[in-house]
MARZATOR-473558 format. One record per residue (C-alpha): x, y, z; residue in one letter. Coordinates in nm, 3 decimals. Last residue first. Example, Ala and Ser with C-alpha at 12.3 -4.5 7.8 and 13.67 -1.06 7.14 Angstrom:
! residues 2
{atom {1.367; -0.106; 0.714}; 's'};
{atom {1.230; -0.450; 0.780}; 'a'};
//
This chain:
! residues 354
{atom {0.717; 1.711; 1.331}; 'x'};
{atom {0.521; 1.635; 1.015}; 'x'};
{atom {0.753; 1.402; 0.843}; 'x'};
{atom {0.601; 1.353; 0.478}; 'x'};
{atom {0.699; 1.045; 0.292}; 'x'};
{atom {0.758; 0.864; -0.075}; 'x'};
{atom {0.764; 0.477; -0.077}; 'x'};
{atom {0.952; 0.264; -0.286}; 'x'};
{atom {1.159; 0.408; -0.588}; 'x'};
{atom {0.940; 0.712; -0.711}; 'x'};
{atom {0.941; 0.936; -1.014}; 'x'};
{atom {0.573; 0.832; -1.046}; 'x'};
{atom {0.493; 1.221; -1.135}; 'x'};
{atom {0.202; 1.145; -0.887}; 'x'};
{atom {0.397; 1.076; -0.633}; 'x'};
{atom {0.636; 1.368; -0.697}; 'x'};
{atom {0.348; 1.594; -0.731}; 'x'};
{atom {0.196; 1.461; -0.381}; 'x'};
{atom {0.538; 1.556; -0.243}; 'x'};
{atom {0.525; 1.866; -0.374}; 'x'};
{atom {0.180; 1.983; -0.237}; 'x'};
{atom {0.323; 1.865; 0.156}; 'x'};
{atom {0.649; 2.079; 0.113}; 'x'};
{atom {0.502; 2.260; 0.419}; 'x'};
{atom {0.497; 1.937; 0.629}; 'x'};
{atom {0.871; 1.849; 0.511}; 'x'};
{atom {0.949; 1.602; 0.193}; 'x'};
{atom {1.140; 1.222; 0.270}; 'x'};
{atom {1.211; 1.107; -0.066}; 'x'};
{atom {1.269; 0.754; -0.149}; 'x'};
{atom {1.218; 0.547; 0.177}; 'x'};
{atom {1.290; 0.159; 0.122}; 'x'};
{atom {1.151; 0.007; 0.415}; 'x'};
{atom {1.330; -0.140; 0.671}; 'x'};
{atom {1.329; -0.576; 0.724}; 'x'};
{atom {1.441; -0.668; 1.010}; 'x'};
{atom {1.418; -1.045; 0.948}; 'x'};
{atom {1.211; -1.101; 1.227}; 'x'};
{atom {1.062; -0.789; 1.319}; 'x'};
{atom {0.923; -0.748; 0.925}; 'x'};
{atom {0.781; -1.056; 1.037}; 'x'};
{atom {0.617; -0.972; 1.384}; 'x'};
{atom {0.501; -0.680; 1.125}; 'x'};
{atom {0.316; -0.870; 0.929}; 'x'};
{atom {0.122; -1.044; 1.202}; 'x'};
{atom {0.000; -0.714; 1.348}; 'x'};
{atom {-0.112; -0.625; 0.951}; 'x'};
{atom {-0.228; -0.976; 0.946}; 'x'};
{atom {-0.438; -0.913; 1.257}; 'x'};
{atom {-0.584; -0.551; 1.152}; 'x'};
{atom {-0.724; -0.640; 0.895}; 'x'};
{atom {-0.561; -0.666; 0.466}; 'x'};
{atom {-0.546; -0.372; 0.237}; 'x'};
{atom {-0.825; -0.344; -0.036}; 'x'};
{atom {-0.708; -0.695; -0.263}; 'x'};
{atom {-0.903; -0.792; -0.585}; 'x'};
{atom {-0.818; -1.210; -0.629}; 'x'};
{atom {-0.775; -1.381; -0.947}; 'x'};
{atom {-0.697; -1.747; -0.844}; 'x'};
{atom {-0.599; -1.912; -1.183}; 'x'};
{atom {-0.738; -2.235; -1.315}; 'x'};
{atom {-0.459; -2.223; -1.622}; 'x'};
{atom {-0.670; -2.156; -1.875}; 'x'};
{atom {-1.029; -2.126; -1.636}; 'x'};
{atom {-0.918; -1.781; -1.607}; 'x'};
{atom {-0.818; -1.682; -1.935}; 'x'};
{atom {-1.198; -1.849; -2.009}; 'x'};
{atom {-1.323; -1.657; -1.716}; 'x'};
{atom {-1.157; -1.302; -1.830}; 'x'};
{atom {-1.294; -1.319; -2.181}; 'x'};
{atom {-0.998; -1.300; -2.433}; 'x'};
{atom {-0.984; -0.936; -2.531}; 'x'};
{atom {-1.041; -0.881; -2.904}; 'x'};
{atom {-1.206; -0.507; -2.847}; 'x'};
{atom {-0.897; -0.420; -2.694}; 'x'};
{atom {-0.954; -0.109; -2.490}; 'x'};
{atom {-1.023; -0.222; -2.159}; 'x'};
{atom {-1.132; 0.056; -1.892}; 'x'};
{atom {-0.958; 0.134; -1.564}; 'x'};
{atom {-0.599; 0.258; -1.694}; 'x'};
{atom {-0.274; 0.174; -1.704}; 'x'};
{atom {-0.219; 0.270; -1.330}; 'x'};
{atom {-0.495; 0.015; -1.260}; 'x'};
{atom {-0.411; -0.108; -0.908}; 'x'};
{atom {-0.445; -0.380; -0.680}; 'x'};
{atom {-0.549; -0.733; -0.866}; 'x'};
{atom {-0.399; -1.001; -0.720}; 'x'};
{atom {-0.318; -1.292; -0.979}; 'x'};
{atom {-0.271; -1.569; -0.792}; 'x'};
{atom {-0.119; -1.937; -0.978}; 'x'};
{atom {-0.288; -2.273; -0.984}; 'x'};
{atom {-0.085; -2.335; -1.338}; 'x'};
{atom {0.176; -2.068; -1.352}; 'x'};
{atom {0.095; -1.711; -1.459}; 'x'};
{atom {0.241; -1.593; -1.839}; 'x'};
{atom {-0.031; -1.569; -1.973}; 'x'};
{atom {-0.222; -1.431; -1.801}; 'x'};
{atom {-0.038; -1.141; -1.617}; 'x'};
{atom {-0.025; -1.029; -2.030}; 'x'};
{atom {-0.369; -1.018; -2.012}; 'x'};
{atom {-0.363; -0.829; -1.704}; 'x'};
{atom {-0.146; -0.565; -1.798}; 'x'};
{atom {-0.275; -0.295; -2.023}; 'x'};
{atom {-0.598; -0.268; -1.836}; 'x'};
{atom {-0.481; -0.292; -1.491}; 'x'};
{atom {-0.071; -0.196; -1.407}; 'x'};
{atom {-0.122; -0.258; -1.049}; 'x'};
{atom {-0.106; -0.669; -1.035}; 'x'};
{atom {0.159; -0.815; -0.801}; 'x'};
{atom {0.153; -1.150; -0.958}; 'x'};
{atom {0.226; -1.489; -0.767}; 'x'};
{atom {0.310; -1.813; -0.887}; 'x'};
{atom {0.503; -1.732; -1.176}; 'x'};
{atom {0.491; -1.940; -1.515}; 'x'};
{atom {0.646; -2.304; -1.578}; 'x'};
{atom {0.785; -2.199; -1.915}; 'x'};
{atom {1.160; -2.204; -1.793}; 'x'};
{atom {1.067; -1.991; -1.526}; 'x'};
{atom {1.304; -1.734; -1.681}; 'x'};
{atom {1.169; -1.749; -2.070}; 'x'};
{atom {0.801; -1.770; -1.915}; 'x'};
{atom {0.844; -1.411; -1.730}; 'x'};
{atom {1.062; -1.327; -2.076}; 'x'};
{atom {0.717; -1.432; -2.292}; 'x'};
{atom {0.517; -1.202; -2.037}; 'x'};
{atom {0.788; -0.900; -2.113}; 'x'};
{atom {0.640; -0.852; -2.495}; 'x'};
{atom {0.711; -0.502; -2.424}; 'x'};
{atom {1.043; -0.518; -2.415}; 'x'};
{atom {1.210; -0.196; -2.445}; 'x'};
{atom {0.992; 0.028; -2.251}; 'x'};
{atom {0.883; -0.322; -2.010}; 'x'};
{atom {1.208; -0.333; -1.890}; 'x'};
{atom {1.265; -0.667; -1.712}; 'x'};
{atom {1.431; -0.775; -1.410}; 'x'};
{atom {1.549; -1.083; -1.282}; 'x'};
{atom {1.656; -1.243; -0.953}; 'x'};
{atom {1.545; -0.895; -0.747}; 'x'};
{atom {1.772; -0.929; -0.433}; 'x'};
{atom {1.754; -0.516; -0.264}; 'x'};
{atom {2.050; -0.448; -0.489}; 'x'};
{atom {1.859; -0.604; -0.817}; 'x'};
{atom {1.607; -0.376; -0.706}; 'x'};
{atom {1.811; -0.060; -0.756}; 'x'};
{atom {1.946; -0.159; -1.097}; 'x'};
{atom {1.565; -0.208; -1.204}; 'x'};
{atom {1.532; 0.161; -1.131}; 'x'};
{atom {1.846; 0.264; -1.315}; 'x'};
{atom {1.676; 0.093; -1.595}; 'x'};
{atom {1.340; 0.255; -1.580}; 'x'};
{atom {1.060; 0.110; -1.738}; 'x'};
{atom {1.006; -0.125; -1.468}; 'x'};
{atom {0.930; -0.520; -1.428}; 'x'};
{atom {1.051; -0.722; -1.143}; 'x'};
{atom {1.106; -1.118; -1.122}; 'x'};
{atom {1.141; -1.246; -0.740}; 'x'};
{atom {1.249; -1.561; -0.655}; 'x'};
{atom {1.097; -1.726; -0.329}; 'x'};
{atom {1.312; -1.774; -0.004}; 'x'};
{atom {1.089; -1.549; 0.226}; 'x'};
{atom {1.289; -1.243; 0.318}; 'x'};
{atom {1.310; -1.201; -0.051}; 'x'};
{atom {0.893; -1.192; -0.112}; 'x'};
{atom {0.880; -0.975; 0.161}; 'x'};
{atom {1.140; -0.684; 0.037}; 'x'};
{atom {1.010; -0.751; -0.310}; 'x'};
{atom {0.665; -0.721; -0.225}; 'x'};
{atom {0.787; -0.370; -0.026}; 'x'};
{atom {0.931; -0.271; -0.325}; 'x'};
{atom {0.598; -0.375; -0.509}; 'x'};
{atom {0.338; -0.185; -0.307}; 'x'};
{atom {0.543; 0.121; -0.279}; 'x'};
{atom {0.661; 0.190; -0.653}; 'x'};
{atom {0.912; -0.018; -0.878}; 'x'};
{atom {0.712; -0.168; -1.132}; 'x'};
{atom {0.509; -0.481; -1.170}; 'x'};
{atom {0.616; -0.756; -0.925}; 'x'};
{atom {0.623; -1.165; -1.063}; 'x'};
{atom {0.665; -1.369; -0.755}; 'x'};
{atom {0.838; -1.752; -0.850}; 'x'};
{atom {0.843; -2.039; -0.548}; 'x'};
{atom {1.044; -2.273; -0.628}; 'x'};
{atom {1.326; -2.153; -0.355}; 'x'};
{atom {1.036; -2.116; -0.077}; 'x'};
{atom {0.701; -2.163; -0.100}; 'x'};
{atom {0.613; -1.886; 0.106}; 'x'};
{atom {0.656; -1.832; 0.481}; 'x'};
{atom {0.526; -1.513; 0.623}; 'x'};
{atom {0.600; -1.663; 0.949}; 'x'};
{atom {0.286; -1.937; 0.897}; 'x'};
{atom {0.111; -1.744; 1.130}; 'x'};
{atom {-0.211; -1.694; 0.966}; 'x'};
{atom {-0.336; -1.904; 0.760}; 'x'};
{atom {-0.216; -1.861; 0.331}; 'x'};
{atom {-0.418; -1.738; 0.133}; 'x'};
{atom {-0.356; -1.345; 0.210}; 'x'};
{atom {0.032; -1.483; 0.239}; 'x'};
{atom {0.155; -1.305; -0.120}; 'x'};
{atom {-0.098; -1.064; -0.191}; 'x'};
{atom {-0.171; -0.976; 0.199}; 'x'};
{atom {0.163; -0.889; 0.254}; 'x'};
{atom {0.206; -0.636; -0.075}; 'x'};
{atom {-0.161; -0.493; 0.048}; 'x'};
{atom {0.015; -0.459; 0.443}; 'x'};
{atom {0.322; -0.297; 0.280}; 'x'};
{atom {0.195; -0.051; 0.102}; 'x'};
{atom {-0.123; 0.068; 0.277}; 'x'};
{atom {0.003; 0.052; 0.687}; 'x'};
{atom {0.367; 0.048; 0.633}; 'x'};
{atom {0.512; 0.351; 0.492}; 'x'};
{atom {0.508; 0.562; 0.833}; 'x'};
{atom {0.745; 0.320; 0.986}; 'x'};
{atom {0.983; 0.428; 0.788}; 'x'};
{atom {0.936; 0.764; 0.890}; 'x'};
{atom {0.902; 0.772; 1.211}; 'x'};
{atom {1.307; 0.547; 1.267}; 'x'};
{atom {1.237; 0.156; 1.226}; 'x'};
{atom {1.360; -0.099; 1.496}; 'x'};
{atom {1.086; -0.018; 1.758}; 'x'};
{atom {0.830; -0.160; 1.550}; 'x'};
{atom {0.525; 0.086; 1.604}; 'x'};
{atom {0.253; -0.045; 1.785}; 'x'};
{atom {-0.134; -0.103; 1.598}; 'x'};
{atom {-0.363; 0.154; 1.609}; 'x'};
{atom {-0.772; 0.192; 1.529}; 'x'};
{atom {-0.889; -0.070; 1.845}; 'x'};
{atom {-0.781; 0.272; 2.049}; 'x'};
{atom {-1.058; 0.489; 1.803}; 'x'};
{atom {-0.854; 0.772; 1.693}; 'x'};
{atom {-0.792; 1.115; 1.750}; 'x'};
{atom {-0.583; 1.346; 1.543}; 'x'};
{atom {-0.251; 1.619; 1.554}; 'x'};
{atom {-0.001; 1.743; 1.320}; 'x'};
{atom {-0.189; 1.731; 0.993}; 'x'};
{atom {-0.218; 1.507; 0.650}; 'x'};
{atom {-0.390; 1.195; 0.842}; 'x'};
{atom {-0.723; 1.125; 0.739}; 'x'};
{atom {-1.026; 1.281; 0.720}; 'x'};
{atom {-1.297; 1.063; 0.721}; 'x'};
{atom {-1.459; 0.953; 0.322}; 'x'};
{atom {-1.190; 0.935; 0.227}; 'x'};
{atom {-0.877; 0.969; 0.354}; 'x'};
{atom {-0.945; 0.716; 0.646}; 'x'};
{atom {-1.139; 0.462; 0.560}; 'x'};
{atom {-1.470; 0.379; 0.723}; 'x'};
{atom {-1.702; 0.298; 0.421}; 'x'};
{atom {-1.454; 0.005; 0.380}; 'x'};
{atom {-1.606; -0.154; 0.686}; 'x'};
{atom {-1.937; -0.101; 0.610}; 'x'};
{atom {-1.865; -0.247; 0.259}; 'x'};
{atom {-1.714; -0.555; 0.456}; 'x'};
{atom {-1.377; -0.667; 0.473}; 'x'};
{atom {-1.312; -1.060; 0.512}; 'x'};
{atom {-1.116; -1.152; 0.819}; 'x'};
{atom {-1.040; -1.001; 1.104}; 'x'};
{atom {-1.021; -0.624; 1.302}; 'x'};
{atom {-1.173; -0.442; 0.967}; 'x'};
{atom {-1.306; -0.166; 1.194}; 'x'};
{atom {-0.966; 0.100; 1.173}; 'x'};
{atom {-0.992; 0.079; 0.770}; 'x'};
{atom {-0.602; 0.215; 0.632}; 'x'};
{atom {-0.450; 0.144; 1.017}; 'x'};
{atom {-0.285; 0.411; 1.156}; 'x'};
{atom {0.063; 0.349; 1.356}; 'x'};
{atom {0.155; 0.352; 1.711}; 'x'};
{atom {0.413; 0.510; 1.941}; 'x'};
{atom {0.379; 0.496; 2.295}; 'x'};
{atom {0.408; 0.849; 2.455}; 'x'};
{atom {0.102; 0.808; 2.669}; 'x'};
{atom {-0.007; 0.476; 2.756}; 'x'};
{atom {-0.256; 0.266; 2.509}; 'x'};
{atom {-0.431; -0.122; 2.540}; 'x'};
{atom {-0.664; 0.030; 2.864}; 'x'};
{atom {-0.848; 0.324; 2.708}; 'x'};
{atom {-1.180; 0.358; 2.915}; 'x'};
{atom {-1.160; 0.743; 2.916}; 'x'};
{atom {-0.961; 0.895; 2.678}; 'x'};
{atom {-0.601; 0.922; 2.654}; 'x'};
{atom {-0.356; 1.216; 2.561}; 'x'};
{atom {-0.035; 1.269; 2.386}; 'x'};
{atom {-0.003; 0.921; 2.204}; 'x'};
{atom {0.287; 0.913; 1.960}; 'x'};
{atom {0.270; 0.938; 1.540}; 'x'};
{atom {0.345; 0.678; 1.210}; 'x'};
{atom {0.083; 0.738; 0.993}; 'x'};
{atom {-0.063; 0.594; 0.655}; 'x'};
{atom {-0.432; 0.722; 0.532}; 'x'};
{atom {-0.386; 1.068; 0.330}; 'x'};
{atom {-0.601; 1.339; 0.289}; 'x'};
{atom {-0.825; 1.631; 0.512}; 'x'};
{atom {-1.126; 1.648; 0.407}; 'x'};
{atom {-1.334; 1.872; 0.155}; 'x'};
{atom {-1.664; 1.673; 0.035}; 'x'};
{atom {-1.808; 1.719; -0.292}; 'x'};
{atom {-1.742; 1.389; -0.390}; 'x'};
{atom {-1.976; 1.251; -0.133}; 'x'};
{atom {-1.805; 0.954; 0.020}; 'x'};
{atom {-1.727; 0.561; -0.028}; 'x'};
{atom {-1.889; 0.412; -0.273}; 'x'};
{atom {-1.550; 0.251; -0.434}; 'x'};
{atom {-1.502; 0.288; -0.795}; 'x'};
{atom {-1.486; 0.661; -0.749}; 'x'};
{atom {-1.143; 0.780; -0.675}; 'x'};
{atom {-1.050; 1.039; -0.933}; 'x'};
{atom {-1.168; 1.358; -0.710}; 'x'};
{atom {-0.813; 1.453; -0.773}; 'x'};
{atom {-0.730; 1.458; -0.412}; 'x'};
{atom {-0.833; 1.104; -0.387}; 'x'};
{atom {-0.643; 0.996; -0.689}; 'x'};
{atom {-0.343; 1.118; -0.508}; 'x'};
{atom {-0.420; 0.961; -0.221}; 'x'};
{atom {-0.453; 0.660; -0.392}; 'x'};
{atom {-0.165; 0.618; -0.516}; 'x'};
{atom {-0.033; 0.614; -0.138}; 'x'};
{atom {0.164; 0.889; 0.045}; 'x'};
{atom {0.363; 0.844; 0.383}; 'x'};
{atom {0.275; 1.077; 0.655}; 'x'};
{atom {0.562; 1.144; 0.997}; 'x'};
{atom {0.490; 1.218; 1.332}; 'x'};
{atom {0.138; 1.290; 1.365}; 'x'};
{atom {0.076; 1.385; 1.742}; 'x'};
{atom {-0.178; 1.107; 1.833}; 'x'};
{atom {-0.522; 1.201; 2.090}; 'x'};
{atom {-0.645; 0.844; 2.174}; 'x'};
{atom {-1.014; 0.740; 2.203}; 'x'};
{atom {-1.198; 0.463; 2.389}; 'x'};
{atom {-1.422; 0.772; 2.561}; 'x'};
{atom {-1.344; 1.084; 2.390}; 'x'};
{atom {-0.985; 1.219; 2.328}; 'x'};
{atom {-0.993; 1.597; 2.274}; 'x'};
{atom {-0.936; 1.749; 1.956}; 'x'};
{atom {-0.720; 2.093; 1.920}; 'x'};
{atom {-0.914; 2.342; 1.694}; 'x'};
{atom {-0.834; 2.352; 1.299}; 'x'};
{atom {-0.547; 2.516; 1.097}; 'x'};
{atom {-0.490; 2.591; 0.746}; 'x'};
{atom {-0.251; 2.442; 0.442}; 'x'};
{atom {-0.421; 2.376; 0.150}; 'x'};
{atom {-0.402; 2.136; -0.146}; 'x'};
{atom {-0.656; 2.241; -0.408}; 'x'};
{atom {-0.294; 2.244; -0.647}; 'x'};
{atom {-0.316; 1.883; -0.611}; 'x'};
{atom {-0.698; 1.820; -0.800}; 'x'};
{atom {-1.056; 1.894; -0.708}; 'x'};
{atom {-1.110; 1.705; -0.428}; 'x'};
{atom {-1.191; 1.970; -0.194}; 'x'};
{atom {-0.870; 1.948; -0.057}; 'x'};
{atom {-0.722; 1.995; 0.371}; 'x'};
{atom {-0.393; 2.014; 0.493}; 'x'};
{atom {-0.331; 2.046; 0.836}; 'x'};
{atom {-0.204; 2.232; 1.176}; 'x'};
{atom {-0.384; 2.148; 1.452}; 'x'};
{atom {-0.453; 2.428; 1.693}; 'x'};
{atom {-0.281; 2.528; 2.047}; 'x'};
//
């Protein structure tokens, strides 16, 4: 029997190809997963593109197989593998050695999808201190979205905070500013809700912004038609500011994240999907917009192992199920990434493999 999978030489979506590979065999401390379902990150995208190069993390001439975020079962275990039983189902984690605590670069050199082949095919071995259960509540494919998405939107808004505080934020006064309507902030906004704070959204989509109202958004904003949308974060927080910013819009967005976060407010800074260079040449340096309002301005790569177990005791909870946009099959696998990268998407976009 062979693994089926889809491999790129990082040289944009249309390298995406389908071939086969032998069956692995669980080593010592290993387990052999059948891939259930795949759910597709940003970055995957950028990945295949041979776009992702801020982090040193592989040869770009490499051809691997893509994608980080898994929901699968364990078929086979290797020797000295005490924590897994065959047919329990687990999920990957984004860097299987960041266990606790701060990442490291070693670490980060050990994420899957770049530079090891990640997920994208029927079949793989990982390390058993590499998985964490599957809640029992979600179906495959929801579970799928939560290992990228939902662990970076958990780590924006509780990352300072200790552990096992429930996920608790500050409550009713407690004001989380999301930008747009993809993975990282739908799941935010499914967190954020869960927790008693108030949730403003931005979009350029209307009928998008009428979907997160639904899911408990207190007030949206379209960016398209209000650009000046800071001045409306300060209009509904009565000038106070948000607490907490979702950051993934980058170069066009962070000033305006400036001024219009609180006093002692988090910026996290996630994505850049307005770009990675500055263009305004009369840009406020970032430590005196900093030092403004003595602003935390924190980069976040995913979150360990720990707050991803402790994140999901949460999700457990309240029963919280991710929002699943479009659910493509194995060989629609090219298509999907289009979709992603078309950014078409409300919440996460997914791949079910068997």
């Amino acid at each position: 029997m062979a693994v089926q999978q889809w491999i790129t030489p990082l040289k944009g979506l249309d390298s995406l190809t389908r071939t086969e590979a032998p069956m692995p065999v669980a080593g010592k401390g290993e387990v052999l997963v059948e891939i259930r379902a795949v759910s597709l990150n940003y970055r995957d995208v950028e990945v295949t593109n041979g776009e992702y190069k801020h982090h040193k993390t592989a040869e770009q001439d490499a051809t691997i197989v893509p994608c980080s975020d898994m929901c699968g079962v364990v078929t086979q275990i290797g020797p000295d593998v005490t924590k897994w039983r065959v047919g329990d189902r687990v999920l990957s984690t984004f860097l299987p050695d960041h266990q606790t605590g701060q990442v490291t670069e070693k670490q980060l050199g050990g994420s899957i999808g770049l530079p090891h082949d990640g997920v994208l095919q029927t079949h793989r071995v990982f390390p058993e201190y590499g998985l964490v259960e599957a809640p029992s509540f979600m179906s495959d494919v929801e579970a799928a979205t939560l290992p990228i998405a939902s662990v970076t939107a958990w780590m924006s808004i509780n990352g300072m905070r200790p552990m096992s505080q429930n996920g608790g934020s500050g409550g009713k006064d407690e004001f989380i500013l999301l930008q747009g309507t993809g993975g990282v902030a739908i799941a935010g906004l499914q967190i954020a809700k869960a927790a008693g704070a108030k949730v403003i959204i931005t979009s350029s989509s209307d009928a998008k912004l009428d979907q997160a109202k639904k899911l408990g958004a207190d007030f949206t904003i379209n960016y398209r038609t209000n650009p000046n949308w800071e001045a409306e974060v300060m209009k509904f927080t009565e000038n106070r500011g948000v607490d907490i910013i979702l950051e993934v819009g980058g170069a066009k967005t962070l000033r305006k994240s400036f001024d219009c976060i609180a006093f002692g407010g988090l910026i996290n800074c996630i994505g850049y999907v307005s770009g990675k260079m500055d263009t305004d040449e009369d840009r406020l340096n970032v430590n005196l917009l900093t030092l403004r309002r003595i602003v935390t301005l924190k980069g976040i790569i995913n979150g360990p192992k720990d707050r991803f177990e402790e994140m999901i005791r949460f999700y457990q909870e309240q029963q919280i199920h991710p929002v699943v946009n479009r659910v493509f099959s194995f060989a629609e696998s090219k298509e999907a990434f289009k979709f992603l990268e078309s950014g078409s998407h409300f919440g996460k976009v997914v791949i079910k493999v068997q």
